[in-house]
C-alpha positions as CSV (number, residue, x, y, z in Angstrom):
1,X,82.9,127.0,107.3
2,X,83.6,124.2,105.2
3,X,81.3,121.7,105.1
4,X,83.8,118.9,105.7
5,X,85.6,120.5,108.5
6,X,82.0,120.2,110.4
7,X,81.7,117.9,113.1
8,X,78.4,115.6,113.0
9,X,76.7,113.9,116.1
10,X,73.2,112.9,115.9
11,X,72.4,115.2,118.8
12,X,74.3,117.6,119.9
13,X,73.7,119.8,123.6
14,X,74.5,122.9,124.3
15,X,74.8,123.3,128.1
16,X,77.3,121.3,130.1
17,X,75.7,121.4,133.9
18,X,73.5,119.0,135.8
19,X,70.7,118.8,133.4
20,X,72.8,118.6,130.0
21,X,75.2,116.3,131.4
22,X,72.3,113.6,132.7
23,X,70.2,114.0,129.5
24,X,73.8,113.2,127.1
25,X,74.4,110.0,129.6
26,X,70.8,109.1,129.3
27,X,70.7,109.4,125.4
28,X,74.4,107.9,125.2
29,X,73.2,105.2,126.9
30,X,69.9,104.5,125.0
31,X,72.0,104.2,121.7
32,X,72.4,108.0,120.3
33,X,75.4,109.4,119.0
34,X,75.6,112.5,121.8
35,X,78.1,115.7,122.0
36,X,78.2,118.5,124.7
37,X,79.3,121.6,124.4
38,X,80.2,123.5,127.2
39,X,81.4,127.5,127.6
40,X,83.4,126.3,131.1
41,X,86.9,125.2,130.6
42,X,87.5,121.6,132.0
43,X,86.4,121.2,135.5
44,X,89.2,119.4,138.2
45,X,89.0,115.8,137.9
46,X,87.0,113.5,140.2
47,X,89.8,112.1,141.9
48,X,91.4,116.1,142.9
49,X,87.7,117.0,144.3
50,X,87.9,113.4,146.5
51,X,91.4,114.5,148.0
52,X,89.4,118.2,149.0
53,X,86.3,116.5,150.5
54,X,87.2,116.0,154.1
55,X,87.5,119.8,154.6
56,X,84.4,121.9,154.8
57,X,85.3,123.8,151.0
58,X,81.6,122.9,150.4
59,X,79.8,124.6,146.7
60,X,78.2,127.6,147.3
61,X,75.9,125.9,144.6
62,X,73.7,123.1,146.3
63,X,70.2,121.3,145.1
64,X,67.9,119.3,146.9
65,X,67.3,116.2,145.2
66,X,63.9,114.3,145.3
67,X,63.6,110.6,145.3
68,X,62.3,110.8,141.9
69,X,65.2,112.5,140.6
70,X,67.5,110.5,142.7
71,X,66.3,107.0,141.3
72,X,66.4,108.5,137.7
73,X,69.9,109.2,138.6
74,X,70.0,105.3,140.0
75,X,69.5,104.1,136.5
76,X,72.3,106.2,134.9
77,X,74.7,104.8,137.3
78,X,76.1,107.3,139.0
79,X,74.5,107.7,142.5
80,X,76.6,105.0,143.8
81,X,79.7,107.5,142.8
82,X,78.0,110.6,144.0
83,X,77.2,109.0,147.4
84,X,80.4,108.1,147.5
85,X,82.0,112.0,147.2
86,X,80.1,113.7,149.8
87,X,75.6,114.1,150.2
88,X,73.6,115.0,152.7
89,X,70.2,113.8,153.6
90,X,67.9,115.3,155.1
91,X,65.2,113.3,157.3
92,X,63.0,116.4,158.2
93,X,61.9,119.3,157.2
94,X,60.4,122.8,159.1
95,X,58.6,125.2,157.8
96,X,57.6,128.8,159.5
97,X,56.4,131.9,159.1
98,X,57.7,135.5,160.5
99,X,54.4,136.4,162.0
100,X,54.5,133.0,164.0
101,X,50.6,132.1,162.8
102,X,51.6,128.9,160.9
103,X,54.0,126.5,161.2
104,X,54.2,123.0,159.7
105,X,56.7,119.5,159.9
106,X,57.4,116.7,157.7
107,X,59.4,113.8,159.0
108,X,60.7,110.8,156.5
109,X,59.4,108.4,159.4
110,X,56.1,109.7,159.0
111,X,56.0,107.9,155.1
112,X,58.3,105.3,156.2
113,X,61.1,106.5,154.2
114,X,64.5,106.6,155.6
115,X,65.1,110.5,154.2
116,X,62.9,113.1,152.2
117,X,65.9,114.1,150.0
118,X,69.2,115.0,149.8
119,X,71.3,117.8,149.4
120,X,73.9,117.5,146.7
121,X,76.9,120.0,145.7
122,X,76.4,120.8,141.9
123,X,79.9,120.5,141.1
124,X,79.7,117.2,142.5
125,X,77.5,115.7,140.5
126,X,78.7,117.3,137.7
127,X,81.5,115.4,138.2
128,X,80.7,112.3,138.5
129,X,78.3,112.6,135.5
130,X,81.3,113.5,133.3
131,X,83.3,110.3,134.5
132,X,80.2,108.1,133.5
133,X,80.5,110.1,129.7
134,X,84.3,110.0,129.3
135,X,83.1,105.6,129.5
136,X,80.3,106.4,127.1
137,X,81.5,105.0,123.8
138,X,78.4,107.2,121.4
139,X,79.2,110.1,123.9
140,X,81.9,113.1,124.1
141,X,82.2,116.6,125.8
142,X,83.6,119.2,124.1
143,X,84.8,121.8,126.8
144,X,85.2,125.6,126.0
145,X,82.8,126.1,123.2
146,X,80.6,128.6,123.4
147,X,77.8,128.9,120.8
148,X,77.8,132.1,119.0
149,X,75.1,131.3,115.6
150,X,72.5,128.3,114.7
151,X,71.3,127.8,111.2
152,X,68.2,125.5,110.5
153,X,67.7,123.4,107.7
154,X,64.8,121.3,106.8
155,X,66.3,119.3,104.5
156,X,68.6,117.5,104.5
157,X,66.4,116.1,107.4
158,X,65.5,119.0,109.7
159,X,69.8,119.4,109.6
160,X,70.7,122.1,111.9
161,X,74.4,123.9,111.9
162,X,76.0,125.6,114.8
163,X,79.0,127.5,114.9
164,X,81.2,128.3,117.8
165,X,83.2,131.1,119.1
166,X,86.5,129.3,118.8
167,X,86.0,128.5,115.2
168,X,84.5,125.1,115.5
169,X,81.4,124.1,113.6
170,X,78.4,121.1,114.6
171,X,75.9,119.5,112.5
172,X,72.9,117.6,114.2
173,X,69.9,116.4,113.6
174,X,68.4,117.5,117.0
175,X,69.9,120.1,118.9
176,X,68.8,120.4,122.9
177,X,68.9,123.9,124.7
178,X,70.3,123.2,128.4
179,X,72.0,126.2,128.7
180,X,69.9,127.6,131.6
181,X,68.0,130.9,132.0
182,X,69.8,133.0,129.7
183,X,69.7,130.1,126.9
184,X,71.9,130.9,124.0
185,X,69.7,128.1,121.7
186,X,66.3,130.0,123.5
187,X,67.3,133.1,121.8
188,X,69.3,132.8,118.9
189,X,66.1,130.1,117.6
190,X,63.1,132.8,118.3
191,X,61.6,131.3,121.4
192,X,59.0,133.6,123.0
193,X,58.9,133.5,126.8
194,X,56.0,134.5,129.2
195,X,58.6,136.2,132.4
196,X,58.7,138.3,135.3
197,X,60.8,139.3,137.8
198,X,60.4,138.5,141.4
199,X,61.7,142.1,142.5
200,X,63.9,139.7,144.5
201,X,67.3,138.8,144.9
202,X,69.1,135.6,146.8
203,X,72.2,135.4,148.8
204,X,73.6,132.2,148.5
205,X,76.8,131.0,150.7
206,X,77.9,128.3,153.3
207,X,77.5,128.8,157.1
208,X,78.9,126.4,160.4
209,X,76.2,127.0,162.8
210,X,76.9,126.6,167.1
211,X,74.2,124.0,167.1
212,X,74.4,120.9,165.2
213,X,71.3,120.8,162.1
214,X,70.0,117.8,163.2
215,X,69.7,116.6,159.4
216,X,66.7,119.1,159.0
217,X,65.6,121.3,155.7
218,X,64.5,124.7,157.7
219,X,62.4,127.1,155.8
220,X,61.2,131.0,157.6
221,X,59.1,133.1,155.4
222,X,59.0,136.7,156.6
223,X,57.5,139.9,155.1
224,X,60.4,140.3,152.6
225,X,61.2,137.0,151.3
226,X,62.2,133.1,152.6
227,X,65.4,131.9,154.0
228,X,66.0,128.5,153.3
229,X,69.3,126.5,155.1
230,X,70.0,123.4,153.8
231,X,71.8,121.0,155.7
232,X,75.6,119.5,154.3
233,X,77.2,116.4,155.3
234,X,81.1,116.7,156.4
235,X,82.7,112.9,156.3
236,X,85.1,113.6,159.2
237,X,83.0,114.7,162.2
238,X,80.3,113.2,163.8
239,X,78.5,116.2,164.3
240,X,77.3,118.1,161.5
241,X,77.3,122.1,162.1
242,X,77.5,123.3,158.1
243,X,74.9,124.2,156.0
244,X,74.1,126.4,153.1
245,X,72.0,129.2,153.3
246,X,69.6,131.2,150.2
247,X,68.0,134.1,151.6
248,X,65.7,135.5,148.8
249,X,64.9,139.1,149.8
250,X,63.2,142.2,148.3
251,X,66.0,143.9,146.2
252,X,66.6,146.5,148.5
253,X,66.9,144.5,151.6
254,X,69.3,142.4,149.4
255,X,71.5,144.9,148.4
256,X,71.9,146.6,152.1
257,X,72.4,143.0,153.7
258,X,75.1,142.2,150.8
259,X,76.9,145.7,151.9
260,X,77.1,144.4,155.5
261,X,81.0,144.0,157.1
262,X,80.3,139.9,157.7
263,X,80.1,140.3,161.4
264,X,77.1,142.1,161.3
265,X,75.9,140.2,158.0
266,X,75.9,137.0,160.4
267,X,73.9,139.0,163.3
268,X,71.3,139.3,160.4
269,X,71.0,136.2,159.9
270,X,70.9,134.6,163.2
271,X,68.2,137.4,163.9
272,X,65.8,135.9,160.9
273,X,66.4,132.3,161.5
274,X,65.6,133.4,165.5
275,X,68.8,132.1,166.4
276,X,67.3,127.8,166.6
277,X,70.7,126.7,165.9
278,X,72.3,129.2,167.7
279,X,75.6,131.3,166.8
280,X,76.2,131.7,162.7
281,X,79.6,131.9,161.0
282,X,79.6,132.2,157.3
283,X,82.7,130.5,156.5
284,X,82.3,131.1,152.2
285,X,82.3,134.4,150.2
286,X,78.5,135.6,149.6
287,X,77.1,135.3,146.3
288,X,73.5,137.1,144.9
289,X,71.9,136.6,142.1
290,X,68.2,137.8,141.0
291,X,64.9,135.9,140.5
292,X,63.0,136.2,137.9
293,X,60.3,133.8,136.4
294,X,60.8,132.5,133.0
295,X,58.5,130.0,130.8
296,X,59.2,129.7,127.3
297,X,55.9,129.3,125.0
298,X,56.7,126.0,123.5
299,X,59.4,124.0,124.7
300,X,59.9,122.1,121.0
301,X,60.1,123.1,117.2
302,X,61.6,121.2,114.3
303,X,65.0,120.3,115.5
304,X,65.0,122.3,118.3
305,X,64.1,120.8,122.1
306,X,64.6,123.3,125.6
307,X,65.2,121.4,129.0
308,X,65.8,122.8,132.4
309,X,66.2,126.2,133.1
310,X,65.8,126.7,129.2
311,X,62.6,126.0,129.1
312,X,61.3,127.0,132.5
313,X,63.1,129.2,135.7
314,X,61.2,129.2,138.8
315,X,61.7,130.7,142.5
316,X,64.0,128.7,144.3
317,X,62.0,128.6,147.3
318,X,60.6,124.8,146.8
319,X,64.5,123.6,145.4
320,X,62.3,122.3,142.9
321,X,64.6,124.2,139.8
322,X,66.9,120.9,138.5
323,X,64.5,118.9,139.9
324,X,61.8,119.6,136.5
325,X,65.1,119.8,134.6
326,X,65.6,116.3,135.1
327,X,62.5,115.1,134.4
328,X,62.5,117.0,131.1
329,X,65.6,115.2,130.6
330,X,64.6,112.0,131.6
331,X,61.1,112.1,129.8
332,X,63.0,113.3,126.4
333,X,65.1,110.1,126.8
334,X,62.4,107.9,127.2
């Protein structure tokens, strides 16, 4: 490539979803020249998802977010905006085993806190983290770019080159990896990783359960792997009956529950949660996807940072996943 025809930005980020998003608002803000590049085409603007909210088309792609990450997202600005789409907290939390030996409950009124998290839609936040960048003056996303080769320089000043598939072509001075567990930056610049796999897979999709969910966080841990449902907030009812569901089960149990016709896939399920909210429809397409555990050796080199799933991939049973992407994120800003 020529070298005028390259496009500079002080730092530029390959990976365009939760954790790449807040860590180009946070830099964008601090004073950095910033660019994204993201694989996805351009999502739906903010003001299409708004008009789709009152109907329960919920993301089959939810996280919990802690109060930590939550205020981090306070100073960016845009928890006001996400609030205002459609979040869900949750005010308790039950945890059980299949055996019935152990049990245990938290309750935000227990620390005098008036919830314990909240569930947020991925795509949601997404979006409103986009809208807060498209007013960033030293920020811009650059949609439909997939990295393909990275060339590192140490002079002039550590310069690194990327090229994409489409034929574009970025210089930086620091590039950041937050392009999740199968990290395009992670390989192509030599990481090592220390991983395993789980032997596990998760089922991930949206249920509307007989019984309300009482604005709980319900966690059963049986013999082949947890189920966690995870309350969701529908602005037009009163009573909130949706939820979204990852079951994390032993690869075969995964695969023969995934093969199930949907009525009996939903006897299942009722069966492992021991029916407490009674009667479960699953109202969006199942998704499965495997576990492994992932940790990259060294998180840094010379022009080279990983955050979020780049760096480290973890069971989802704690929700904890974006969670330490966001810190990474917010502690690389600072």
């Amino acid at each position: 490539m020529n070298e005028q025809t390259r496009q500079r930005s002080e730092i530029l980020i390959n990976g365009g979803g939760m954790v790449g998003l807040a860590l180009a608002l946070g830099l964008a803000r601090t004073g950095f020249p910033v660019t994204v590049l993201d694989a996805l085409p351009l999502p739906p603007a903010t003001d299409s998802l708004r008009a789709s909210l009152s109907a329960p088309a919920f993301d089959s792609r939810v996280s919990a977010i802690t109060a930590a990450s939550r205020r981090w997202l306070e100073q960016l600005g845009v928890w006001e905006a996400l609030a205002g789409l459609r979040i869900c907290a949750y005010r308790d939390m039950c945890v059980w085993d299949a055996d019935g030996t152990g049990a245990i409950h938290f309750s935000a009124e227990e620390v005098h806190a008036d919830n314990l998290g909240h569930i947020v839609e991925n795509r949601l936040l997404c979006a409103v983290l986009l809208d807060a960048l498209r007013q960033a003056p030293q920020a811009r996303v650059c949609h439909g770019h997939t990295l393909t080769a990275i060339r590192l320089h140490a002079e002039p000043a550590h310069q690194t080159e990327v090229d994409c598939a489409n034929g574009a072509g970025f210089a930086c001075r620091l590039l950041i990896g937050a392009d999740g567990g199968h990290s395009q930056v992670r390989q192509l610049c030599g990481f090592a990783t220390r991983e395993w796999s789980y032997g596990q897979q998760a089922i991930a999709c949206t249920i509307r359960t007989a019984q309300p969910h009482q604005f709980t966080a319900w966690q059963r841990f049986m013999d082949t792997g947890p189920l966690a449902i995870l309350p969701l907030y529908l602005p037009t009812t009163d009573e909130q009956h949706y939820s979204s569901i990852v079951w994390s089960c032993d690869e075969v149990r995964a695969a023969a529950l995934m093969a199930l016709p949907q009525p009996q896939f939903e006897q299942q399920l009722q069966q492992a949660f021991e029916h407490r909210l009674g009667a479960m429809e699953v109202v969006t397409p199942r998704a499965m996807f495997p576990l492994q555990q992932q940790h990259a050796t060294d998180y840094a080199r010379a022009g080279v940072v990983l955050v979020g799933d780049a760096a480290h991939t973890i069971h989802p049973l704690a929700g904890q996943g974006v969670n330490l992407g966001l810190a990474d994120a917010a502690c690389l800003v600072r």
